[in-house]
C-alpha positions as semicolon CSV with decimal commas, in nm:
position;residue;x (nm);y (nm);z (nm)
1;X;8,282;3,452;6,824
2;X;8,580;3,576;6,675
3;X;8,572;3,849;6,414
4;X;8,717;3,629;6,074
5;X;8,905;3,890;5,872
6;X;9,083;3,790;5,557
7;X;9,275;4,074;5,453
8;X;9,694;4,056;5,622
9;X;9,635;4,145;6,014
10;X;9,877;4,449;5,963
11;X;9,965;4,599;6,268
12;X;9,897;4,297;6,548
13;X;10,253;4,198;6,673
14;X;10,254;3,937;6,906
15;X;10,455;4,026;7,253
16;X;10,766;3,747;7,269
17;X;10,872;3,562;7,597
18;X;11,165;3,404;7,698
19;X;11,132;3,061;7,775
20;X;11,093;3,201;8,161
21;X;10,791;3,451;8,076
22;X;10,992;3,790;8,085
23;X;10,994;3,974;7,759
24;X;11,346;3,921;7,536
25;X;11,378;4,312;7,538
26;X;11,153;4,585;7,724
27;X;11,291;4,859;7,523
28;X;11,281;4,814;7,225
29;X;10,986;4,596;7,319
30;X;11,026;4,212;7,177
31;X;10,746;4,212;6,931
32;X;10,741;3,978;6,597
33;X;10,497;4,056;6,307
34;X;10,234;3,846;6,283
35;X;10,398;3,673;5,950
36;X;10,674;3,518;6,170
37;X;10,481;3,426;6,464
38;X;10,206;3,234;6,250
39;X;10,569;3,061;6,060
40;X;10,768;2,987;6,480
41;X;10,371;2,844;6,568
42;X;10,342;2,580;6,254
43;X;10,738;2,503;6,302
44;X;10,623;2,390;6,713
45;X;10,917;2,721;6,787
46;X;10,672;2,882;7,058
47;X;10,329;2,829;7,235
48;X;10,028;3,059;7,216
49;X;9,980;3,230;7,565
50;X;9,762;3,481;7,473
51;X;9,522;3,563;7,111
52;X;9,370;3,840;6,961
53;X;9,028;3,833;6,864
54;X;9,093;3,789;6,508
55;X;9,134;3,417;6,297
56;X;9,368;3,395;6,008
57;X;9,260;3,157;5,739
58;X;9,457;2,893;5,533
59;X;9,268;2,690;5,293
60;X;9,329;2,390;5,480
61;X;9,329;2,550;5,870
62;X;9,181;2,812;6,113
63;X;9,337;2,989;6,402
64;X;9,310;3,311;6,631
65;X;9,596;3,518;6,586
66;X;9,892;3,472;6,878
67;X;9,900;3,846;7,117
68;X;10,188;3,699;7,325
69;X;10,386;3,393;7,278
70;X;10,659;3,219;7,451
71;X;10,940;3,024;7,288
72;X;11,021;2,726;7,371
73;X;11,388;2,696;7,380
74;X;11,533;2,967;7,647
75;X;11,735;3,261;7,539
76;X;12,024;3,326;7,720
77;X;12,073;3,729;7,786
78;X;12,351;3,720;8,005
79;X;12,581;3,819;7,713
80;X;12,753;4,209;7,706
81;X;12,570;4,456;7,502
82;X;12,594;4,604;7,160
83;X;12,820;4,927;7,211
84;X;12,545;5,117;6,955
85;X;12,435;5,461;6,968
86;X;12,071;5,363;7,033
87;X;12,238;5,136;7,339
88;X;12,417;5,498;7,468
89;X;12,083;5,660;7,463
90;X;11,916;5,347;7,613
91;X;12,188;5,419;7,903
92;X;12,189;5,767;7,963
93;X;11,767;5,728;7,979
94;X;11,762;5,962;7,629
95;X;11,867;6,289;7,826
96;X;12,225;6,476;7,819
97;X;12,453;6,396;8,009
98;X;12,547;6,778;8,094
99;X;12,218;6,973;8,122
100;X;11,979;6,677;8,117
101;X;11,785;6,791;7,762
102;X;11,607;6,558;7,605
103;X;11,629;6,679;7,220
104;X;11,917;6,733;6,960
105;X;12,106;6,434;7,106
106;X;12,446;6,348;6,974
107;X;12,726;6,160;7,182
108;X;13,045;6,329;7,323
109;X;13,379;6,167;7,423
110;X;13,421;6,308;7,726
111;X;13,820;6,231;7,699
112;X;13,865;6,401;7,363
113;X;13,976;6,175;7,091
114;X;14,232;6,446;7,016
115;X;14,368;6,432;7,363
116;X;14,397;6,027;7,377
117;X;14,040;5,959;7,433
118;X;13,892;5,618;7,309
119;X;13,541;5,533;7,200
120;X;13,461;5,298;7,481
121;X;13,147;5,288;7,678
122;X;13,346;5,474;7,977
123;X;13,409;5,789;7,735
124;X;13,089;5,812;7,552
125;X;12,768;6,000;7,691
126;X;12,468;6,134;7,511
127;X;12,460;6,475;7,439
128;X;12,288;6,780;7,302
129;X;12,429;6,954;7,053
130;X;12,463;7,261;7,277
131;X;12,662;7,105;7,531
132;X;12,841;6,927;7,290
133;X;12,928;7,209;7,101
134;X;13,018;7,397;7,430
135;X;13,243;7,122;7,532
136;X;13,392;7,105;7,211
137;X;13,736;6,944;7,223
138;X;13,811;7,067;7,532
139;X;13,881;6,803;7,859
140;X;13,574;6,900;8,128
141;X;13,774;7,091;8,372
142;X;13,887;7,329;8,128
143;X;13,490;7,381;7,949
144;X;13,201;7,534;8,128
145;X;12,998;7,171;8,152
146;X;12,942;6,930;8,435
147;X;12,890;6,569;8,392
148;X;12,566;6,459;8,580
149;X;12,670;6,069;8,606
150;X;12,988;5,915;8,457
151;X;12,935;5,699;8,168
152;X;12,977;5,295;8,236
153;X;12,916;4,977;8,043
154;X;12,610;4,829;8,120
155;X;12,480;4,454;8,139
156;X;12,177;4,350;7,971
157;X;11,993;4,338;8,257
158;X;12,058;4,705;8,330
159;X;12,021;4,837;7,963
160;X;11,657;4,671;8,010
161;X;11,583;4,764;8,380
162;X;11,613;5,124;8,193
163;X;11,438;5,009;7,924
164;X;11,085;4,938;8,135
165;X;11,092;5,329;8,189
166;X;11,005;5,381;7,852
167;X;10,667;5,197;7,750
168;X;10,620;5,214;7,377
169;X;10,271;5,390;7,263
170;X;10,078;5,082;7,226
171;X;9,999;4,815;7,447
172;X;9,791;4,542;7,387
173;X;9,608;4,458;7,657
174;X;9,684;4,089;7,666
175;X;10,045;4,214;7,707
176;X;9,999;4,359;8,045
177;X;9,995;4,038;8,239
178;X;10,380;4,035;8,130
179;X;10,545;4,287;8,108
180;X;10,583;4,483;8,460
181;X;10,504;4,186;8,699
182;X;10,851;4,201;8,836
183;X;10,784;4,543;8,961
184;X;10,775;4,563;9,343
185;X;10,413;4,678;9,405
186;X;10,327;4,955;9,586
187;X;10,153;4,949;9,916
């Protein structure tokens, strides 16, 4: 029997599914707070594929809490990305772009602006503040940095092929079913 709790089930996020059964987003991972997937549920939005092992309580109904759901209506994701800092990072796997660091991260035109260079996703790299500083406003063959992979504009698809290398810190374990079964298995 399900443990009935009364209080707000803070913290249990139900995992959201495309239409197909592949998460919206790996990274960040497509989770809703409980509040919106008990509101999608009553408005017939998404079915329950998975529940915790808690029941929420109306005074007129009863049900276990949703761990993953799947909405009904597909999601296209075949449309460009945001160009957003977080989306830079996302591409560059959090590490600069020069020495491969992983803290102090910034983002560095690697085209100056002040010699002509545009904020485009083929200019802009993550960067540590070192290198960045280094670089300054200098073009790269005249500074004492190397670019480890030239910047490009992703798809979705790549930004969240990226994005599966970078599991948040909690997993439910209902969640694991979908979330890396399109991984080629290892033999």
């Amino acid at each position: 029997m399900a443990e009935i709790i009364t209080a707000p089930p803070n913290g249990r996020p139900a995992l959201v599914l495309n239409a197909d059964f592949r998460p919206l987003s790996y990274y960040p991972l497509s989770l809703w707070p409980w509040q919106e997937v008990v509101k999608a549920v009553f408005l017939d939005r998404v079915d329950i594929i998975a529940e915790y092992d808690y029941v929420v309580r109306s005074p007129s109904t009863e049900f276990r809490l949703p761990s993953v759901i799947a909405l009904r209506d597909f999601v296209r994701q075949d449309r460009p990305p945001a160009f957003t800092r977080f989306n830079v990072f996302l591409r560059d796997r959090f590490q600069c772009a020069y020495c491969g660091a992983h803290d102090n991260l910034t983002f560095d035109h690697v085209i100056p602006r002040s010699k002509g260079g545009r904020t485009t996703w083929e200019n802009i790299v993550a960067a540590c503040s070192p290198c960045n500083l280094r670089k300054g406003g200098k073009l790269l063959k005249h500074s004492d940095v190397q670019l480890q992979h030239k910047p490009f504009r992703p798809n979705n698809y790549q930004l969240q092929d990226i994005g599966r290398k970078f599991p948040p810190h909690h997993l439910h374990d209902t969640w694991m079913d979908y979330l890396y079964w399109d991984v080629e298995l290892e033999s």
